[in-house]
N, C-alpha and C positions, 0 to 999 in steps of 0.2 A: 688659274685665270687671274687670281688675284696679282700675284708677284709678278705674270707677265706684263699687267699696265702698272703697278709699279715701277718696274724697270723701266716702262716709256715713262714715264712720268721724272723719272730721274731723269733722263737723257733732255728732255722736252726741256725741264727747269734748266741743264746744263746750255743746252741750245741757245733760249734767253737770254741766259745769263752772259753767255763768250758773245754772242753775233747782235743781238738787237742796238748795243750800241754804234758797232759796224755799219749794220746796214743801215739804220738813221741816221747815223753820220754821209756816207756817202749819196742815201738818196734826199737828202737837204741839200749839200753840193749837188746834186745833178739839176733837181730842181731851178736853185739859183743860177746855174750855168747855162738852162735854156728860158728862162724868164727873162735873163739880163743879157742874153746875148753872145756868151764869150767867144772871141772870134778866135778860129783855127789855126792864125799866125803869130799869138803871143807865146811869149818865151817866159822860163824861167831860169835862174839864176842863186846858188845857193849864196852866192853873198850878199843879196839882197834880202834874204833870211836871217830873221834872229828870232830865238827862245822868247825873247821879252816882246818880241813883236805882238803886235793887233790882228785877231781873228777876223778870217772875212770866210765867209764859206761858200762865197764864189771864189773860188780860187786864185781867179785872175787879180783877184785885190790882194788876197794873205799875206801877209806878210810875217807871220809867226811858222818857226820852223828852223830847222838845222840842218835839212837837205831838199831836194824837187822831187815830186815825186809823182806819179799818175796812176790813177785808179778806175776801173771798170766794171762793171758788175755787168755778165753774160745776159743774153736776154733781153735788155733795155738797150745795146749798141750805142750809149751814149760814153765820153769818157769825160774827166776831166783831172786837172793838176794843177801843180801850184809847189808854195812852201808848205810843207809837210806836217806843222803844227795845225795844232786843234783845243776846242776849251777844255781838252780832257789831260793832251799829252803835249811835249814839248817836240815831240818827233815820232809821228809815226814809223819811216824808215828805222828809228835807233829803236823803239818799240821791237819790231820785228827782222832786228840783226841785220841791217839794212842790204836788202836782198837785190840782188838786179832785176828780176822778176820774179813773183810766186804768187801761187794763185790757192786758193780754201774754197773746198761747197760750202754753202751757205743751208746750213741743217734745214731739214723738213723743207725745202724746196727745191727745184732743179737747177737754179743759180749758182753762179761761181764769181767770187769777188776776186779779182786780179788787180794786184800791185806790182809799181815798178819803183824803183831810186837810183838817182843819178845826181852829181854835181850841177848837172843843168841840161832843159831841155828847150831845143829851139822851138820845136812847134808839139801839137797833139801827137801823142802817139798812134798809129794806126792799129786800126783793127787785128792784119795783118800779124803785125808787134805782138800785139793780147796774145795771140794764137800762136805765135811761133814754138817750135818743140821746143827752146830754151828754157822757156816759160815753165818748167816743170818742179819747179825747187814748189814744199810746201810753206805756205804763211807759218810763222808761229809766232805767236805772240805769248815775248816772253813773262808779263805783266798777269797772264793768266795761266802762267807754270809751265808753259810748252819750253824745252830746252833744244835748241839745232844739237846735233849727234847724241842724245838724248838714250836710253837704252830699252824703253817700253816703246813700238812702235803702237799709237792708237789708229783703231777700229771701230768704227761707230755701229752700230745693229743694222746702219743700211747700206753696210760697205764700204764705207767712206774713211778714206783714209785721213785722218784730222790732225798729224805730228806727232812727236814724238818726243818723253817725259822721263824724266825718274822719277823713278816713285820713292820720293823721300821726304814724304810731306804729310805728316800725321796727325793735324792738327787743321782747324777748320780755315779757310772755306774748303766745303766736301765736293764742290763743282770742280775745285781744278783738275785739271789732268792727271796732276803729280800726285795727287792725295793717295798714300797707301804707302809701302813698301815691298812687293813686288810685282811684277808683270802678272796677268793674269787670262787665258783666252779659256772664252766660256760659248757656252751652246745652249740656247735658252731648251727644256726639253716639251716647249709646247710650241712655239712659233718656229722651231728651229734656226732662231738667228743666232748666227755667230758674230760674236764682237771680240775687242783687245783691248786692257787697260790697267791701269793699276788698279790698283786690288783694293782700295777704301771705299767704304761704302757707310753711307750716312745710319743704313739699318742697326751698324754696330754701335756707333760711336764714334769719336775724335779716338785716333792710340789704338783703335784693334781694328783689325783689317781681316776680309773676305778669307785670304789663304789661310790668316793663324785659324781660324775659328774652325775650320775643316784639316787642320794638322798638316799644311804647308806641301800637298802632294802634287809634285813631279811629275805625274804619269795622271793620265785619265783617273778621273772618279764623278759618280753621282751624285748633285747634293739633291735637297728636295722639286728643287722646280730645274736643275740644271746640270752643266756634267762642266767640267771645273780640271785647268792645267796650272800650273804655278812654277814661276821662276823667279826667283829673286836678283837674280842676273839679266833677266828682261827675254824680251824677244824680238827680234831687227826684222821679222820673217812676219808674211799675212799669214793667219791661220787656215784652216780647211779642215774638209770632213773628217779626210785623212788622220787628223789627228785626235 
């Protein structure tokens, strides 16, 4: 019981750590966007975008950024967009490989934050938009070690497919995706949840990872609270019982 809320606990801290700047970023924009008004026929324009620009987090002001881009978060049916800077980053879209659309759950809740990038958009995106099957590429943000064609697909404990990492990152911080050196799909053996991820784990240390410590096995095996696959080559594939 112990290691099982450990493990949320690990995940919990990781959740914080990747998303609360996210979604306080985006529902401070949504905020100012229905306080102040923004009306549904303003346009954006990436040349009216610059890095050095002034943050405005109604969007329809910003002026900091390197491309347009528009944001949603499921659930609240509000959008908004703008130039793609923020106090954090100079480009969200470059942030996350600048996607035409890709959408991430938003851990521990039922929301899903959907992004778009474009050179420029005449009006709001529609709803429609958010939801088209296009829309299926995942967010990754590569700032928190997510890599596009990446060789670890991750698996979150509640299914959740959250991108895709190499695991070649053995040194701290133990929240990124990447930390570990290889792929790892595990089966907790009391909640029975299955997840996918690199294989670091803060239990060990920075430098030793989940696989070495159980002798790097390939095929099913039991550790104490879990039953345990390892590849160092990754896994492109969701796990299951099956395996």
């Amino acid at each position: 019981l112990k290691s099982f809320w450990l493990q949320k606990q690990r995940w919990w801290a990781r959740g914080a750590r990747l998303w609360k700047p996210i979604l306080a970023g985006s529902m401070a924009r949504i905020v100012a966007m229905i306080t102040l008004g923004m009306g549904v026929d303003a346009a954006c324009d990436k040349n009216n975008c610059k890095a050095t620009g002034t943050y405005n987090s109604t969007l329809e002001h910003n002026k900091k950024g390197k491309m347009c881009f528009a944001e949603s978060v499921t659930g609240f049916n509000f959008f908004s967009f703008g130039c793609d800077g923020t106090n954090d980053t100079d480009s969200i879209c470059q942030r996350y490989g600048n996607p035409t659309c890709c959408q991430k759950p938003i851990r521990y809740t039922n929301y899903v934050y959907k992004l778009m990038c474009a050179d420029s958009f005449v009006s709001v995106p529609t709803l429609n938009e958010f939801n088209s099957t296009t829309c299926n590429e995942m967010c990754q943000d590569s700032e928190e070690g997510f890599t596009k064609g990446g060789t670890c697909l991750i698996l979150d404990p509640w299914n959740r497919l959250l991108g895709t990492a190499n695991c070649a990152n053995t040194s701290y911080p133990f929240w990124n995706p990447d930390y570990g050196k290889s792929c790892v799909r595990m089966k907790d053996a009391l909640s029975n949840q299955i997840q996918q991820k690199c294989d670091g784990d803060w239990d060990w240390g920075a430098g030793t990872t989940l696989c070495e410590k159980y002798g790097n096995p390939t095929t099913c095996c039991k550790t104490y609270d879990s039953y345990i696959i390892c590849n160092e080559s990754g896994f492109s594939s969701i796990p299951g019982e099956d395996d």
